[in-house]
One Martini backbone bead per residue (centre of mass of N, CA, C, O) as a GRO file, in nm:
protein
  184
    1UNK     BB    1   1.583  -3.248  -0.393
    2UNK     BB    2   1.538  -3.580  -0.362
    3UNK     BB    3   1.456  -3.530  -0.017
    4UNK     BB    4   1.204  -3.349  -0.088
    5UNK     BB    5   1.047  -3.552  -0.241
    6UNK     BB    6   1.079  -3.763   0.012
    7UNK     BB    7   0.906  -3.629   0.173
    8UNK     BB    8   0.659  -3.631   0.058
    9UNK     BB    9   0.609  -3.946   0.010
   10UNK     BB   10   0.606  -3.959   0.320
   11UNK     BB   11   0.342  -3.819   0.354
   12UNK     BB   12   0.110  -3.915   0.186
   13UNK     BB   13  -0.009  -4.138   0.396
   14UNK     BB   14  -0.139  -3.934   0.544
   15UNK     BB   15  -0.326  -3.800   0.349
   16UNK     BB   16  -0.478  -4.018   0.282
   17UNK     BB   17  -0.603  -4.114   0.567
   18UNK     BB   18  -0.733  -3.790   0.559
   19UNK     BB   19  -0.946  -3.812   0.399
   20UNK     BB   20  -1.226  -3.844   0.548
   21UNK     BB   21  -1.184  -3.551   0.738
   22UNK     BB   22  -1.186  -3.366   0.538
   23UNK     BB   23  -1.430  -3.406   0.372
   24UNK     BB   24  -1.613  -3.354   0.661
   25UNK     BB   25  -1.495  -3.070   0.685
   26UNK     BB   26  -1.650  -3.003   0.417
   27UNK     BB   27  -1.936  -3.068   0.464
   28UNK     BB   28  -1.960  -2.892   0.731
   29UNK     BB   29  -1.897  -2.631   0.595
   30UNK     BB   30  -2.111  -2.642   0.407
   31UNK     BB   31  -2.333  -2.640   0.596
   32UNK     BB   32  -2.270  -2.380   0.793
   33UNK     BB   33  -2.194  -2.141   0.566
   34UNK     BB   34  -2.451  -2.179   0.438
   35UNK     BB   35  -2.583  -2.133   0.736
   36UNK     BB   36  -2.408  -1.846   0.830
   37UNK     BB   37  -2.181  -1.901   0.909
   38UNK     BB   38  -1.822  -1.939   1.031
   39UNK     BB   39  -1.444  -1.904   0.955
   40UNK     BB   40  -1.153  -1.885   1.158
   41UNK     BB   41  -0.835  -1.827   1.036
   42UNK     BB   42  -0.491  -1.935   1.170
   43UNK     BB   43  -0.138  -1.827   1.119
   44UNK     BB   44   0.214  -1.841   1.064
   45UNK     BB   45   0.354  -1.745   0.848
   46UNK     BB   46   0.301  -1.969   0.617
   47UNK     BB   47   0.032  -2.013   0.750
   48UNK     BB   48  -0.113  -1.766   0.702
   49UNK     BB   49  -0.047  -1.822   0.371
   50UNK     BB   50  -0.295  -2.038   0.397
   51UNK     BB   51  -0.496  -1.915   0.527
   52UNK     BB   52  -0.561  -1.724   0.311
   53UNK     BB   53  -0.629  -1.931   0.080
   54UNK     BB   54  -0.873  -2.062   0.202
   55UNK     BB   55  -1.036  -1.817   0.220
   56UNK     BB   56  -1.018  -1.721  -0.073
   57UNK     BB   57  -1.149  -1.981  -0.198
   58UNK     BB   58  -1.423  -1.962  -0.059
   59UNK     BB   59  -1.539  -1.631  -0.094
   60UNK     BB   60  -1.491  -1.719  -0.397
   61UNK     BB   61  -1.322  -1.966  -0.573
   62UNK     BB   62  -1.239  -2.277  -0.657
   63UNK     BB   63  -1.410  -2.448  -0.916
   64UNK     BB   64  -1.678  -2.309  -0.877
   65UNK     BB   65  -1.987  -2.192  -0.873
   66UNK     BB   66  -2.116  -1.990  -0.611
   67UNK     BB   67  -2.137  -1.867  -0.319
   68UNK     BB   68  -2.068  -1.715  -0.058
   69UNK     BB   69  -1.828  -1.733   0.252
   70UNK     BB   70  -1.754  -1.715   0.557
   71UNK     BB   71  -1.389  -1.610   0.566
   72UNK     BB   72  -1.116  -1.532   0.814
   73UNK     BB   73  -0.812  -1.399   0.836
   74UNK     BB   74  -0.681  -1.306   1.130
   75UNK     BB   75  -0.400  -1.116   0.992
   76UNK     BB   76  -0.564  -0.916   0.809
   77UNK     BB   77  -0.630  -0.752   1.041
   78UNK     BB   78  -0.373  -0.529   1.077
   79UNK     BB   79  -0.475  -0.302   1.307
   80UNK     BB   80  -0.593  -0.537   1.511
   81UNK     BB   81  -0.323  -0.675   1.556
   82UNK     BB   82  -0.179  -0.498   1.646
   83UNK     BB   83  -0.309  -0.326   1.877
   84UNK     BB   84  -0.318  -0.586   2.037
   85UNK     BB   85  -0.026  -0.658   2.056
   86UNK     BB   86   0.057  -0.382   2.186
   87UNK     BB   87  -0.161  -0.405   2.429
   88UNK     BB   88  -0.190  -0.758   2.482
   89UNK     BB   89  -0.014  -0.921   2.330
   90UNK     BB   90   0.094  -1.181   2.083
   91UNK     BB   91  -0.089  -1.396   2.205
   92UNK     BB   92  -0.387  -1.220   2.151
   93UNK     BB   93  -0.434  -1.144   1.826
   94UNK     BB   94  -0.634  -1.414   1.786
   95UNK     BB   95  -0.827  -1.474   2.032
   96UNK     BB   96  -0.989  -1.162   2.049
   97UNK     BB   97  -1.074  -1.208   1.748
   98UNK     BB   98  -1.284  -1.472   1.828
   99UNK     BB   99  -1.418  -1.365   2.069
  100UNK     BB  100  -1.557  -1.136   1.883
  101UNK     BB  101  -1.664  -1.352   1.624
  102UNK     BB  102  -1.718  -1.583   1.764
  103UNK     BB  103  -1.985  -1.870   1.740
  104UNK     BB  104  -2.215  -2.073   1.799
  105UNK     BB  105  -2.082  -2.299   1.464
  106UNK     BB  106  -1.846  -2.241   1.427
  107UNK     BB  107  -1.482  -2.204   1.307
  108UNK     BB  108  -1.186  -2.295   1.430
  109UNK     BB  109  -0.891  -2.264   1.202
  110UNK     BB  110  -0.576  -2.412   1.285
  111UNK     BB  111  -0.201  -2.326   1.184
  112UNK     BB  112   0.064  -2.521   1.236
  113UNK     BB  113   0.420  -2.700   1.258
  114UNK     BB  114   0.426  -2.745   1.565
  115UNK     BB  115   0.180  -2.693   1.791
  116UNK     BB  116   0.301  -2.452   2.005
  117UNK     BB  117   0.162  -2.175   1.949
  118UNK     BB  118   0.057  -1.932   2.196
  119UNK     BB  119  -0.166  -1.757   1.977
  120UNK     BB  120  -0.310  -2.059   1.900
  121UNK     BB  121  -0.380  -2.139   2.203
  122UNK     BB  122  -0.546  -1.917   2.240
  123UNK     BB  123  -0.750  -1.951   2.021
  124UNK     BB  124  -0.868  -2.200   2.132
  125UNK     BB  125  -0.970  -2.142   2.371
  126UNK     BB  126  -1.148  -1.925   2.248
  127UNK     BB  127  -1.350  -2.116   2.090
  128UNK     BB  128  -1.444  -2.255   2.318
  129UNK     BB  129  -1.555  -2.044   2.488
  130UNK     BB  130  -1.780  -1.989   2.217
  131UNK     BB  131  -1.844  -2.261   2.066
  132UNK     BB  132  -1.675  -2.363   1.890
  133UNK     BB  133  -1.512  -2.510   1.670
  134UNK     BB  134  -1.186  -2.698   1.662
  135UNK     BB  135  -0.919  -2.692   1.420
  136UNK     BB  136  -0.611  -2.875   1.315
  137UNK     BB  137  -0.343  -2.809   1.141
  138UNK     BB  138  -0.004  -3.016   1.191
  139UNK     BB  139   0.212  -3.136   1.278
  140UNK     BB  140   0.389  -3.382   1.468
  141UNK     BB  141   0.297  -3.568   1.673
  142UNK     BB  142   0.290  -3.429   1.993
  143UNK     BB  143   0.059  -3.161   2.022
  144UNK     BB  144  -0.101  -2.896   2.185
  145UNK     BB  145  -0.337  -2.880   1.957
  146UNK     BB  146  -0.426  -3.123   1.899
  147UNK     BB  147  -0.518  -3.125   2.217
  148UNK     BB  148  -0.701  -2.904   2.179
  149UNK     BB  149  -0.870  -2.998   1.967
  150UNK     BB  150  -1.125  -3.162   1.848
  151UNK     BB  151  -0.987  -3.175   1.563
  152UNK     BB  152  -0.709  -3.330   1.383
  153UNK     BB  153  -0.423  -3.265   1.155
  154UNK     BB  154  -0.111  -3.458   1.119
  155UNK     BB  155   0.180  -3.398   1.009
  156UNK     BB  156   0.489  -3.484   0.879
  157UNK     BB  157   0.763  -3.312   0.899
  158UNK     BB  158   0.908  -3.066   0.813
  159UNK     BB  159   0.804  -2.755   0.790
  160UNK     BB  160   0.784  -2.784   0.418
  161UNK     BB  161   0.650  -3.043   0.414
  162UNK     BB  162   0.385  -2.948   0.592
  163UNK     BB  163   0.294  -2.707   0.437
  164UNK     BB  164   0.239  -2.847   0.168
  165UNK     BB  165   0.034  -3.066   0.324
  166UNK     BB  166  -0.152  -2.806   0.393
  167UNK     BB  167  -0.267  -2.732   0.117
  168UNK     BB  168  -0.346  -3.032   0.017
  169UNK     BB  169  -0.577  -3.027   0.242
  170UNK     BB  170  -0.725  -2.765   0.146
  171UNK     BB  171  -0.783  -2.861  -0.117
  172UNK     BB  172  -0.985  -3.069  -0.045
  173UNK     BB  173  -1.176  -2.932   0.119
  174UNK     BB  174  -1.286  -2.781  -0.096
  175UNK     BB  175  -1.380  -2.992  -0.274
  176UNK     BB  176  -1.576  -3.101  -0.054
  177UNK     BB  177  -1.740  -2.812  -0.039
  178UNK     BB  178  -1.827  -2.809  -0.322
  179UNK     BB  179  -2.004  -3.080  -0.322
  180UNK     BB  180  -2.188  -3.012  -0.116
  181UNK     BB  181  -2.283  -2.755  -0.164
  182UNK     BB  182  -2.431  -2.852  -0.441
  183UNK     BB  183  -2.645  -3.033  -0.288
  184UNK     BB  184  -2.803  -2.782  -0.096
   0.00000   0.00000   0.00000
């Protein structure tokens, strides 16, 4: 247990770090999802459970009264997931959903603690095709995903400490996100 908590404290000064960054994406994501952009986020196994949480603060709310905003969390959509999987290889269970939603000015929020899930790296090059902003919270650089982002948050330590502080991240985000949209 004292492990688990020394990996969190090691982590912490990339997230203090990543301060100036999460807020920026919180301020672009209010002004964009305000003026009717999407957010199109993915991840795999606790990243999709990270995914869903963020779509759902969003849509939902963080801690103010807001009006809602389109975020969805590409996973959610279990009979377009497998019909995909199913036709055409689990690679591209999230591109061709991208490819179908996104638009430029949206953003695509991709989340892996590998940063090398290869139907996470065809969502992304799938959103760069569509002009969306691609944006990802990964484990430790350097990695394929991060490579393939226009911008991305990149944490240190094992798959829990990495996923812990994608909440961490999420929730800044959110924070930043509601006080710009209040500004709007």
């Amino acid at each position: 247990m004292q492990d688990h908590v020394r990996r969190l404290d090691e982590a912490l000064p990339v997230l203090r770090a990543a301060v100036p960054r999460l807020a920026r994406w919180g301020e672009v994501l209010a002004e964009r999802l305000g003026g009717g952009a999407r957010l199109l986020v993915g991840g795999n196994g606790g990243s999709a459970a990270e995914a869903q949480h963020l779509t759902a603060e969003l849509v939902g709310r963080f801690d103010r009264e807001r009006s809602p905003v389109s975020a969805l969390a590409l996973h959610a959509e279990t009979s377009t997931l497998t019909a995909v999987g199913n036709d055409y290889g689990y690679t591209e269970v999230y591109a061709r959903q991208v490819r179908a939603h996104a638009r430029e000015g949206d953003v695509v929020l991709l989340l892996s603690t590998s940063g090398a899930s290869e139907n996470l790296l065809a969502a992304a090059r799938a959103g760069h095709d569509r002009g969306a902003d691609v944006w990802a919270l990964t484990g430790p650089r350097p990695n394929p995903l991060a490579r393939l982002s226009h911008d991305a948050v990149c944490l240190a330590g094992d798959t829990a400490t990495v996923q812990e502080g994608h909440l961490v991240a999420l929730h800044m985000v959110c924070r930043a996100f509601e006080a710009a949209f209040a500004r709007r």
